[in-house]
C-alpha positions in Angstrom: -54.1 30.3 6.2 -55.7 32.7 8.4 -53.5 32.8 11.4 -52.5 36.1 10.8 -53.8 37.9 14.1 -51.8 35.1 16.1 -48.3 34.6 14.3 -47.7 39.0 14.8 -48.5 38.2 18.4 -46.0 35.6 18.5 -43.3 37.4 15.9 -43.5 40.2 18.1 -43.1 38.0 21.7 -40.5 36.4 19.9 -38.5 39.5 18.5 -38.8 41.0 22.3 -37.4 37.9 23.7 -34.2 38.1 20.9 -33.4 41.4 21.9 -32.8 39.9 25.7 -30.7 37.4 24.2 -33.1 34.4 24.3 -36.0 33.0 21.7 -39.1 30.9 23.2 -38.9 27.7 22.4 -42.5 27.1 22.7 -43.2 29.5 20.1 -40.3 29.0 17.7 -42.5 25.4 17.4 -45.8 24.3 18.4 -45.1 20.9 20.5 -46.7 19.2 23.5 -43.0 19.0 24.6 -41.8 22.7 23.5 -38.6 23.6 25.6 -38.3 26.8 27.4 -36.0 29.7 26.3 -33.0 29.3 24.1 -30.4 31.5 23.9 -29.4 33.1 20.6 -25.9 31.9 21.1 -27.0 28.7 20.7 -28.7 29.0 17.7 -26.6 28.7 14.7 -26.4 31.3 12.0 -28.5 33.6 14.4 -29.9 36.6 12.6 -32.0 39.1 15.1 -34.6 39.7 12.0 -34.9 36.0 11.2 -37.5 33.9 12.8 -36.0 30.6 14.7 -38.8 27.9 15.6 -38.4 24.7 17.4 -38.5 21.7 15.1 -40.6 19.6 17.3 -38.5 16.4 19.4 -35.1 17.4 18.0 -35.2 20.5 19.8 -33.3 21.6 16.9 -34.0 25.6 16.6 -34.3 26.1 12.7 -34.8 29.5 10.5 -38.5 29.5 9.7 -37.3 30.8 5.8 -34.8 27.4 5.3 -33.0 26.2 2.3 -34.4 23.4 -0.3 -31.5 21.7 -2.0 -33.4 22.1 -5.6 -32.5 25.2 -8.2 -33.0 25.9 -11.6 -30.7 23.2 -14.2 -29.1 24.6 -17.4 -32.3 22.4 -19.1 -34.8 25.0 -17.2 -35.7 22.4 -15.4 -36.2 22.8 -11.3 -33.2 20.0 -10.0 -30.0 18.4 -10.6 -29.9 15.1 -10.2 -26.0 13.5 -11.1 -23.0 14.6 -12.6 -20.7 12.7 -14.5 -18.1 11.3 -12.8 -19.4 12.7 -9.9 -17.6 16.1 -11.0 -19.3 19.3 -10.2 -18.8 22.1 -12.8 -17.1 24.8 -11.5 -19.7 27.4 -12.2 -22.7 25.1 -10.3 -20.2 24.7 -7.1 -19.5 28.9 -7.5 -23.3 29.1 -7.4 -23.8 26.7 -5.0 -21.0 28.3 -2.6 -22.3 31.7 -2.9 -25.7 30.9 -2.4 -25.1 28.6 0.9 -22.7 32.0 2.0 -25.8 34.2 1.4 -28.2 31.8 3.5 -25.8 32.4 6.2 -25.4 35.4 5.8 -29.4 36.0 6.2 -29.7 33.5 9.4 -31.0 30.5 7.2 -29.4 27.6 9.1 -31.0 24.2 7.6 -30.6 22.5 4.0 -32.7 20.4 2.6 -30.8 17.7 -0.2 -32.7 15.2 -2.2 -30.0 14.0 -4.7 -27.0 12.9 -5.5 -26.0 16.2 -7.3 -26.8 18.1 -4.6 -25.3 16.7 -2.0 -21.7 16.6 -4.5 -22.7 20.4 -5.1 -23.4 21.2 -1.0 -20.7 19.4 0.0 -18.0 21.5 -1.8 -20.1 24.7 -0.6 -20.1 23.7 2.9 -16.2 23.0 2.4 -14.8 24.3 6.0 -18.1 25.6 7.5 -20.1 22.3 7.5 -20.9 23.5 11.6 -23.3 26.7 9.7 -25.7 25.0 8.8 -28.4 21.8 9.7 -28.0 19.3 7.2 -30.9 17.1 6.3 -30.6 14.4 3.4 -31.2 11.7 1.6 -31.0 10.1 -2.3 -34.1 9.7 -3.8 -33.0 6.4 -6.5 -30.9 5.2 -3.1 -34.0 5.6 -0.8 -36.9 3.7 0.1 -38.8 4.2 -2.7 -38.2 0.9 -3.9 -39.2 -2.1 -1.7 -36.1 -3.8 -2.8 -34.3 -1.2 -1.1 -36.3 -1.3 2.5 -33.3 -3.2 4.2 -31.4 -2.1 6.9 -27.8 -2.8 4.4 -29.0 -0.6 1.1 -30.3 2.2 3.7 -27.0 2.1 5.4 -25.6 2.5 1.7 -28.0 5.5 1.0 -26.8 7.1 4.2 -23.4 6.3 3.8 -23.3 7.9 0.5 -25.0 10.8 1.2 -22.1 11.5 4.0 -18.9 10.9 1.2 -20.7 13.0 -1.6 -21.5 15.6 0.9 -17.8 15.2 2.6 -18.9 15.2 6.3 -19.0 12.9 9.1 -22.9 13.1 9.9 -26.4 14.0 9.2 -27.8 15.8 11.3 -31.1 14.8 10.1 -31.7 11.4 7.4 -35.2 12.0 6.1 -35.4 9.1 3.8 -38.1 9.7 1.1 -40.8 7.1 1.5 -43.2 6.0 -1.4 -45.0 9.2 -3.0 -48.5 8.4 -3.0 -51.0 5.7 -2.8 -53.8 3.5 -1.4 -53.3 2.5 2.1 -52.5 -1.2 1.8 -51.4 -1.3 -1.5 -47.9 -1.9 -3.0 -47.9 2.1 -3.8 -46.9 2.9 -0.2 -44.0 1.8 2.1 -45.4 -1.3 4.4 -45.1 -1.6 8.4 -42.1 -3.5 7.8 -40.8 -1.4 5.4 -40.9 1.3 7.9 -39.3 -0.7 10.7 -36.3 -1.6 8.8 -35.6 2.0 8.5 -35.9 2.8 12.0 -33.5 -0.2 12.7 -30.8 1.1 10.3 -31.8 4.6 11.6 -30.8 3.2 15.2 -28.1 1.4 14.1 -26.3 4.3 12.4 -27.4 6.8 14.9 -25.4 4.6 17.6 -22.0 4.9 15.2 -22.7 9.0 15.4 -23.7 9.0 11.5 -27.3 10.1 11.7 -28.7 12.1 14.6 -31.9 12.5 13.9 -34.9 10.9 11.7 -37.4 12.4 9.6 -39.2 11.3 6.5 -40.6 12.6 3.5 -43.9 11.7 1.9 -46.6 13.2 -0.3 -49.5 10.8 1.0 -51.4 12.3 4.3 -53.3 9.4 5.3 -49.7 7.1 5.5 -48.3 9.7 7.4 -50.8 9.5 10.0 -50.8 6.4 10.2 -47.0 6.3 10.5 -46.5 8.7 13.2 -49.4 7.5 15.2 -47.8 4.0 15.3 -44.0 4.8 15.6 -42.8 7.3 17.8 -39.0 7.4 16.5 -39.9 10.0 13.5 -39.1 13.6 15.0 -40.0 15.4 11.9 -41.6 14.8 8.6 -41.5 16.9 5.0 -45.0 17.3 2.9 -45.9 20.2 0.0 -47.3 23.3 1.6 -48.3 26.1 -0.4 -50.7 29.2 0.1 -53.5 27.7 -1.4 -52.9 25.0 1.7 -56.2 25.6 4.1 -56.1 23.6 7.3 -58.8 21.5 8.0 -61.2 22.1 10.8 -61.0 25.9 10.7 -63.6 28.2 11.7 -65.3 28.5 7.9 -64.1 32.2 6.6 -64.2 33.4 2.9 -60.5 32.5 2.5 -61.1 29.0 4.0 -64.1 27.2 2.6 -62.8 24.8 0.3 -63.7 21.8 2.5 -63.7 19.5 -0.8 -62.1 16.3 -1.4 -60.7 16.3 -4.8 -60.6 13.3 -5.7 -57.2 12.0 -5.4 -57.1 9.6 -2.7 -56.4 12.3 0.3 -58.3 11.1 3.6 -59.8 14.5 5.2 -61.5 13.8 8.1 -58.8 15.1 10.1 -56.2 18.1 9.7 -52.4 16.5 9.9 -51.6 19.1 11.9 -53.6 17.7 14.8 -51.2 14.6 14.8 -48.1 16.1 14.1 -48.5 18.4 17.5 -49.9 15.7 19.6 -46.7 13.7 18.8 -44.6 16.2 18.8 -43.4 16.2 15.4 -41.2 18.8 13.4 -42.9 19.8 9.9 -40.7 21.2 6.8 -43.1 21.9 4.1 -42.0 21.8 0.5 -43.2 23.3 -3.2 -44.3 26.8 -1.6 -44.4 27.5 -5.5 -45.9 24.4 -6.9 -42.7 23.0 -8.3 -42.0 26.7 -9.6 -45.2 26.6 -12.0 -46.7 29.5 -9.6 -44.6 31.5 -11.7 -46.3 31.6 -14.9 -43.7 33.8 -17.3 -41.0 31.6 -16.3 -41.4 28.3 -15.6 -39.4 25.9 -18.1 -37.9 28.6 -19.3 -35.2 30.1 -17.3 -32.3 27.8 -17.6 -29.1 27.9 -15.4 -27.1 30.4 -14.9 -29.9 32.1 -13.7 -28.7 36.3 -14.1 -30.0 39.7 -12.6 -32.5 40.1 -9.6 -35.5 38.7 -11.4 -39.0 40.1 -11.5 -40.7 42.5 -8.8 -44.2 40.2 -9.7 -42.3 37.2 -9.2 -40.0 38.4 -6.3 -43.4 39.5 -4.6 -45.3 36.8 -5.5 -42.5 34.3 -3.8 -42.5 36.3 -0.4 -46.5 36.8 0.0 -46.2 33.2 -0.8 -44.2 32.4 2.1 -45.5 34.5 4.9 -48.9 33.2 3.8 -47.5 29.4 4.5 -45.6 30.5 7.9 -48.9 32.2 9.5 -49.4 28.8 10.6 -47.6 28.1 13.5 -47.6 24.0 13.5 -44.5 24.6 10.1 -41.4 24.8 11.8 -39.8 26.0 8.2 -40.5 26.2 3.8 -37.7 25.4 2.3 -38.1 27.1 -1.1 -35.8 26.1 -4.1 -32.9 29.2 -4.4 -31.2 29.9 -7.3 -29.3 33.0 -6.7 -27.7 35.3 -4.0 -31.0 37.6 -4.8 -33.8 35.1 -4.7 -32.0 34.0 -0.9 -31.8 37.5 0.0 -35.7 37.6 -0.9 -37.3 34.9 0.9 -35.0 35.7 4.1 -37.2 39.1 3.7 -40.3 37.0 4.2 -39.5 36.1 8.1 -38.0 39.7 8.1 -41.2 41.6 7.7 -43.8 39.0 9.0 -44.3 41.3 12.2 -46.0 43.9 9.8 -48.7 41.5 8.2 -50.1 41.7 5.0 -51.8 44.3 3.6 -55.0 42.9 2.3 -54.8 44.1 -1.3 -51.1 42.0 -1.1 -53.3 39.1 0.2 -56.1 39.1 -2.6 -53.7 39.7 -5.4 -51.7 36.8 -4.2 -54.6 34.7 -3.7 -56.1 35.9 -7.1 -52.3 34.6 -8.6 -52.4 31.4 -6.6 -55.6 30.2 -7.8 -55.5 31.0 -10.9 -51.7 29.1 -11.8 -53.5 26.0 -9.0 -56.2 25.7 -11.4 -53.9 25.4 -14.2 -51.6 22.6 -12.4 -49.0 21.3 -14.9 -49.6 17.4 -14.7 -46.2 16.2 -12.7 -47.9 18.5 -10.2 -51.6 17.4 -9.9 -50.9 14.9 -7.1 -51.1 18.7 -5.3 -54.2 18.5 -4.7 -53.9 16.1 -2.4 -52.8 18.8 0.0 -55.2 21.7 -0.5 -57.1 20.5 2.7 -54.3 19.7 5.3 
């Protein structure tokens, strides 16, 4: 993403404005509607090295650098999804706790949960400080995935779930994960009334105080367009985001000429971007590392309890990645996977040192990295693709 001129302007705007005790609002995130100056007090978790940005309509301020509710299993693989009984094993709660204390710690103040398991292992980390941190969730086998399930009583169930597994009293965002992929007007993506029936029980739950906020996830671009052209009552949205991510329409540069379609059903006559700003809408972009297989010496192989500080390469490799994907402006916040204390301590380093750019032999080694491990996709992760051209 070449942005890199404009995002140190804004870092250093914004960093000026912290030390008076307030953060723009309009540049924390990109919005037709951006708010004026917020003060740090009411930002939670505030960390003066951390960048905050607005997360479109909800006028939520979020950490840039957030938290994504995956880490690695004891099977190397990159989620849990349930535990027996519903049970959490006392060393995946430690980890859990210590992990969600070092996000605070750093000024990361969202979460990002996707299953069962994690909102069990979240809520007994969030145990007495649920107020820390944003909580955005949903449960994948619960959600809309399933037409069966696109009524307003099995929503309420997924909700309602997510709330008792996570022990709190609200969401303060449901981002129900919508149908993966697709054809438009096929049985392979949520239909119009598919949709409404979750901004009904969306509406309905808000109004008891359970929900606060709506969002939805979704891996097919064209849907998503046509989604948040049509209904207004999504405030934010989740899609993959990764530095090999170029945004469509830009000026043609070395670094940005890939303006291919590959082939997977990806309609790119437009850049998303375009009508996630006109409507106003938050974006938290996922898979920064390609589902972890950016990291070719240890993906499927490091099983939980993840030990030691990891890897310069890969510790490097994860940050470039990051500032790479927040040089756009439009991403309110990545919410990279964390396993430990270390690899949250890492990424917060990402927002940390924006200001200072990257040094171009940083940017062509990481590029060099990032295409090689993208040509290599593993096949769970080809559907990718779909999102090189955003």
């Amino acid at each position: 993403m070449n942005n890199d001129r404009f995002s140190r302007r804004d870092f250093m705007r914004t960093t000026s404005l912290a030390a008076a005790g307030t953060v723009a609002g309009a540049l924390a995130g990109q919005g037709k509607a951006a708010t004026g100056p917020v003060h740090t007090s009411k930002i939670l978790n505030f960390h003066p090295k951390m960048i905050y940005r607005r997360l479109g309509k909800t006028n939520l301020m979020i950490s840039e650098v957030s938290l994504g509710g995956h880490w690695k299993n004891r099977n190397a693989g990159r989620y849990w999804d349930s535990f027996a009984n519903e049970q959490v094993p006392a060393d995946v709660a430690q980890n859990r706790t210590d992990v969600v204390s070092a996000c605070i710690d750093s000024g990361i103040n969202y979460l990002d949960i996707t299953t069962a398991a994690e909102c069990l292992c979240y809520g007994e980390a969030l145990k007495g400080r649920r107020e820390k941190m944003y909580v955005g969730a949903d449960i994948h086998n619960l959600g809309p995935r399933g037409s069966d399930r696109c009524n307003i009583k099995d929503q309420t169930l997924n909700v309602e779930t997510c709330l008792r597994l996570l022990k709190t009293d609200y969401l303060d965002i449901w981002r129900p994960q919508a149908k993966m992929a697709g054809k438009l007007g096929t049985n392979q993506l949520n239909t119009d009334p598919e949709v409404e029936a979750l901004i009904e029980t969306f509406q309905t739950l808000h109004k008891a105080g359970k929900v606060r906020h709506l969002g939805m996830s979704c891996h097919c671009r064209p849907w998503f367009e046509h989604v948040l052209n049509k209904y207004s009552e999504f405030e934010m949205i989740i899609f993959p985001c990764s530095a090999q991510t170029k945004v469509k329409g830009e000026v043609p540069m070395a670094a940005n000429t890939k303006e291919v379609n590959p082939g997977h059903g990806s309609d790119q006559t437009q850049s998303i971007f375009e009508v996630v700003l006109e409507n106003d809408v938050g974006i938290v972009t996922i898979k920064p590392y390609f589902g972890g297989s950016l990291f070719q010496a240890t993906y499927g192989k490091v099983k939980f309890p993840v030990m030691g500080v990891g890897s310069k390469t890969e510790n490097d490799i994860a940050r470039l990645t990051l500032q790479c994907i927040l040089a756009n402006p439009a991403i309110t916040a990545s919410v990279p996977g964390l396993s430990t204390v270390y690899e949250v301590e890492n990424a917060a380093r990402a927002s940390y040192t924006r200001s200072l750019g990257m040094a171009a032999a940083d940017k062509e080694w990481l590029m060099e990295i990032t295409e090689q491990q993208w040509a290599n996709l593993p096949a769970e992760y080809e559907w990718l693709r779909d999102w090189e051209i955003v």
